[in-house]
C-alpha positions as CSV (number, residue, x, y, z in Angstrom):
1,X,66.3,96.8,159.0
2,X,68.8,94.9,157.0
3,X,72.1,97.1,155.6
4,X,74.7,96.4,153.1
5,X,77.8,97.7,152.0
6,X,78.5,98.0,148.3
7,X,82.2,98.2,146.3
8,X,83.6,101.1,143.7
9,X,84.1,100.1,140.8
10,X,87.2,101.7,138.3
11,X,85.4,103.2,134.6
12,X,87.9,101.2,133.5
13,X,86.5,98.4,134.2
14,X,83.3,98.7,132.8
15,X,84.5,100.7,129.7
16,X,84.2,97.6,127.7
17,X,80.7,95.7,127.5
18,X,77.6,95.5,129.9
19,X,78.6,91.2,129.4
20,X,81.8,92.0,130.7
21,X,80.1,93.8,133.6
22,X,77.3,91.3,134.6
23,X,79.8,88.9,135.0
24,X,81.9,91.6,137.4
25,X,78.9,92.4,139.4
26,X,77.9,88.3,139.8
27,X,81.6,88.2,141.8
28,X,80.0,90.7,144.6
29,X,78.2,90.1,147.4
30,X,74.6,87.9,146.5
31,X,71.5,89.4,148.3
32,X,68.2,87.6,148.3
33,X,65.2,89.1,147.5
34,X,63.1,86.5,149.8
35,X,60.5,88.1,151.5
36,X,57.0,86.6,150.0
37,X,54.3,89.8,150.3
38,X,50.6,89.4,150.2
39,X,50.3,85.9,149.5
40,X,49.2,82.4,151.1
41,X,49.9,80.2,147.9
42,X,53.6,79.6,148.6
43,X,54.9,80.6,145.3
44,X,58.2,82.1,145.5
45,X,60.7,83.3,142.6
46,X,64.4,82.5,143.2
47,X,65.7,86.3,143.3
48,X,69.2,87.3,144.1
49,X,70.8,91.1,143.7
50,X,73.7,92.1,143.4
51,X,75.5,96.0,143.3
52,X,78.2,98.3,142.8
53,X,78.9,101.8,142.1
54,X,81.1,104.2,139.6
55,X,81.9,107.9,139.9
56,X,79.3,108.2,137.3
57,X,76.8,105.3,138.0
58,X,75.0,102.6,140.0
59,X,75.6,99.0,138.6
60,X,73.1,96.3,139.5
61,X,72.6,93.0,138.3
62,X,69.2,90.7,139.1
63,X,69.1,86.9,138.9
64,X,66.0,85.6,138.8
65,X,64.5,81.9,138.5
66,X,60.7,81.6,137.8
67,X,58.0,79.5,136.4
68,X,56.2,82.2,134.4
69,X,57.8,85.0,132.1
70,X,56.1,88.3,130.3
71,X,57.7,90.6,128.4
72,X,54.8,92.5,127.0
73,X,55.7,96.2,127.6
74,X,58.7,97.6,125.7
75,X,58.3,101.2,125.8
76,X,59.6,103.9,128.3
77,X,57.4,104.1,131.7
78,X,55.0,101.3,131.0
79,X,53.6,99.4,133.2
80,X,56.4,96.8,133.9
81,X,55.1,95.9,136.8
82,X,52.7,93.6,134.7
83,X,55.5,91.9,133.3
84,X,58.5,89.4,135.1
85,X,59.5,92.4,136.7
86,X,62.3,93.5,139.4
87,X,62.8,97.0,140.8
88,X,64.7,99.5,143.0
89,X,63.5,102.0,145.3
90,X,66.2,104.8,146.5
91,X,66.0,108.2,148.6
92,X,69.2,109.8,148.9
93,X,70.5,111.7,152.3
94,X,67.3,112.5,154.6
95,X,65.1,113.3,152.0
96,X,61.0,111.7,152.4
97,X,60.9,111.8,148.2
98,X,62.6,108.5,146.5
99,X,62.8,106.9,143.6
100,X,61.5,103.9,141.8
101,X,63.3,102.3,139.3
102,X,61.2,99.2,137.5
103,X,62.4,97.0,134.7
104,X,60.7,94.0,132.8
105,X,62.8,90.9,131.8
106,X,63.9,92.6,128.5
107,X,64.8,96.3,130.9
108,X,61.9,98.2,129.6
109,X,62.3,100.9,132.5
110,X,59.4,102.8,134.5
111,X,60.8,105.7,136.8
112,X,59.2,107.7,138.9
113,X,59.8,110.4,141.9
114,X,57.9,111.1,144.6
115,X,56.8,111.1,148.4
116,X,54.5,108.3,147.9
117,X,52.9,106.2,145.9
118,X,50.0,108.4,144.2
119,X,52.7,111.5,144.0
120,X,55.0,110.1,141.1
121,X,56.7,112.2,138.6
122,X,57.4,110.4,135.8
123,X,61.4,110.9,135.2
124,X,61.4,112.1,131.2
125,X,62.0,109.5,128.6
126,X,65.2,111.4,127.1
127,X,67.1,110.7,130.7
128,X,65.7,107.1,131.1
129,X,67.4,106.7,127.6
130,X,70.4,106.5,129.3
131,X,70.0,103.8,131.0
132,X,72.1,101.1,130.0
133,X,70.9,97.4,130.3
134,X,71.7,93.6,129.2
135,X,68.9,90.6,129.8
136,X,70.0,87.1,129.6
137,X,67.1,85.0,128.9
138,X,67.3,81.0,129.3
139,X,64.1,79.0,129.0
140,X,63.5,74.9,128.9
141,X,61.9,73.4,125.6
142,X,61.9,70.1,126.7
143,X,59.5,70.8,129.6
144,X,57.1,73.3,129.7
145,X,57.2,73.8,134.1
146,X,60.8,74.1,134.1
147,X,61.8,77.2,135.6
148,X,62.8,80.2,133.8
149,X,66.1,81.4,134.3
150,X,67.4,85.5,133.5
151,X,69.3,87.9,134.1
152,X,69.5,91.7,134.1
153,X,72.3,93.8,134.3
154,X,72.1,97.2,134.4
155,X,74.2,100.6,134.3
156,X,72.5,103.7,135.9
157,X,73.7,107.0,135.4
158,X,73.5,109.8,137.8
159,X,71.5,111.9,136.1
160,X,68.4,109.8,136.2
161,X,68.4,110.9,139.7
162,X,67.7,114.5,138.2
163,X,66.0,115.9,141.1
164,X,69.3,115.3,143.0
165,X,72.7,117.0,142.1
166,X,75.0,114.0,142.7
167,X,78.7,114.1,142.1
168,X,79.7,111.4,144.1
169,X,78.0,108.2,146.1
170,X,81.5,107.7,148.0
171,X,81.0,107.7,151.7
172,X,77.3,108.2,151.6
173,X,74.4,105.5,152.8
174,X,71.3,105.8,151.1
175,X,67.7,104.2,152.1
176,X,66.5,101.5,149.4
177,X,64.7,98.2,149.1
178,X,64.5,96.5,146.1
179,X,61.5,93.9,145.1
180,X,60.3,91.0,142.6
181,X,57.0,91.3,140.7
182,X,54.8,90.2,138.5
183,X,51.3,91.7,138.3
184,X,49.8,90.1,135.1
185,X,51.6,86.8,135.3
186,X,49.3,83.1,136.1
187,X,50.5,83.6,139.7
188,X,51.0,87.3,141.1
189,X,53.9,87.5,143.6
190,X,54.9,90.5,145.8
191,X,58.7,89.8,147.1
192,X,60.8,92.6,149.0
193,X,64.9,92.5,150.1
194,X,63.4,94.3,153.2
195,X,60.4,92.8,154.5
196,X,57.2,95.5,154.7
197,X,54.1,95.1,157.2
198,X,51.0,96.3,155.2
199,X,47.9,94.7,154.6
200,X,47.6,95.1,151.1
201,X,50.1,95.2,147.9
202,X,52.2,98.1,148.1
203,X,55.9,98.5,147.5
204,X,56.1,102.3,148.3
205,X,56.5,102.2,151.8
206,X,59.2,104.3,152.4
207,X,59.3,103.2,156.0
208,X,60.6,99.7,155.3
209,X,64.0,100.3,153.5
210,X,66.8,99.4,154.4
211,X,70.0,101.0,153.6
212,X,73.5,100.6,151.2
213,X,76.4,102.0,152.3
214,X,78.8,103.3,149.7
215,X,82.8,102.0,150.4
């Protein structure tokens, strides 16, 4: 089971833009998102993570470098999963239920809460409103199979996590894995920061995270 530790970050220093911020987070420690899932063509998306924490928020930043990129759905719990899509998956203290956090290319968010995967509760739209996010697109014209480069920063308040009464992150560890999708693009790929034993596609298995420790 891998384990990380992740840094606090002042308000003040993200009081000023979610630019600003993205280019804070890509000075922590890099994670790669490298386990390939469920597939036998070889394909496999450059994906890097990085985190940090507030007294109000979780800060995360994805790097991704791909061949394809879809950024169909832009409303609040769509499908994203469809799209060039990356995600986090959190249970706090001992508890089985967890969260999923998904977001497109462009951070269209889907967010759910749950046990497992045919339990979810859709968290309401009003909360995932305030969810702050930044996506940094860069594509080739000069040659179609370049890769894709983007980035996506984002700023997650507390009270997403509304089934959980959270003052305070400090000193804590919390289970997660985080993944790289894309269901509807030329080439499906399934990739997990943890690595997950399951014969067939599934993120939500709450058995394989891993764990962040808050410092």
């Amino acid at each position: 089971m891998q384990h990380f530790k992740t840094s606090y970050f002042p308000e003040v220093l993200i009081n000023a833009n979610l630019t600003q911020l993205s280019c804070l987070l890509s000075n922590e420690e890099q994670h790669k998102i490298n386990n390939l899932l469920w597939s036998n063509d070889g394909y496999k998306p450059d994906v890097f993570f990085s985190m940090a924490y507030t007294n109000n928020s979780i800060l995360l930043k994805y790097s991704v470098r791909e061949e394809y990129l879809s950024a169909i759905y832009r409303n609040i719990n769509d499908p994203v999963y469809k799209d060039s899509c990356v995600e986090l998956f959190i249970a706090f203290g001992n508890e089985d239920n967890y969260y999923n956090l998904e977001f497109n290319c462009l951070g269209t968010a889907l967010v759910g809460y749950g046990s497992k995967k045919n339990d979810r509760i859709n968290i309401d739209r009003s909360i995932i409103q305030g969810i702050k996010s930044y996506s940094y697109i860069k594509t080739s014209d000069a040659d179609e199979k370049a890769l894709i480069n983007w980035e996506l920063t984002l700023n997650i308040p507390f009270s997403v996590f509304k089934y959980n009464s959270i003052s305070s992150l400090t000193g804590s560890v919390c289970r997660v894995n985080f993944y790289k999708c894309g269901d509807d693009l030329p080439i499906p790929h399934f990739l997990s920061w943890n690595n997950i034993i399951n014969p067939h596609p599934d993120f939500h298995q709450p058995e394989f995270f891993g764990q962040v420790s808050f410092v």
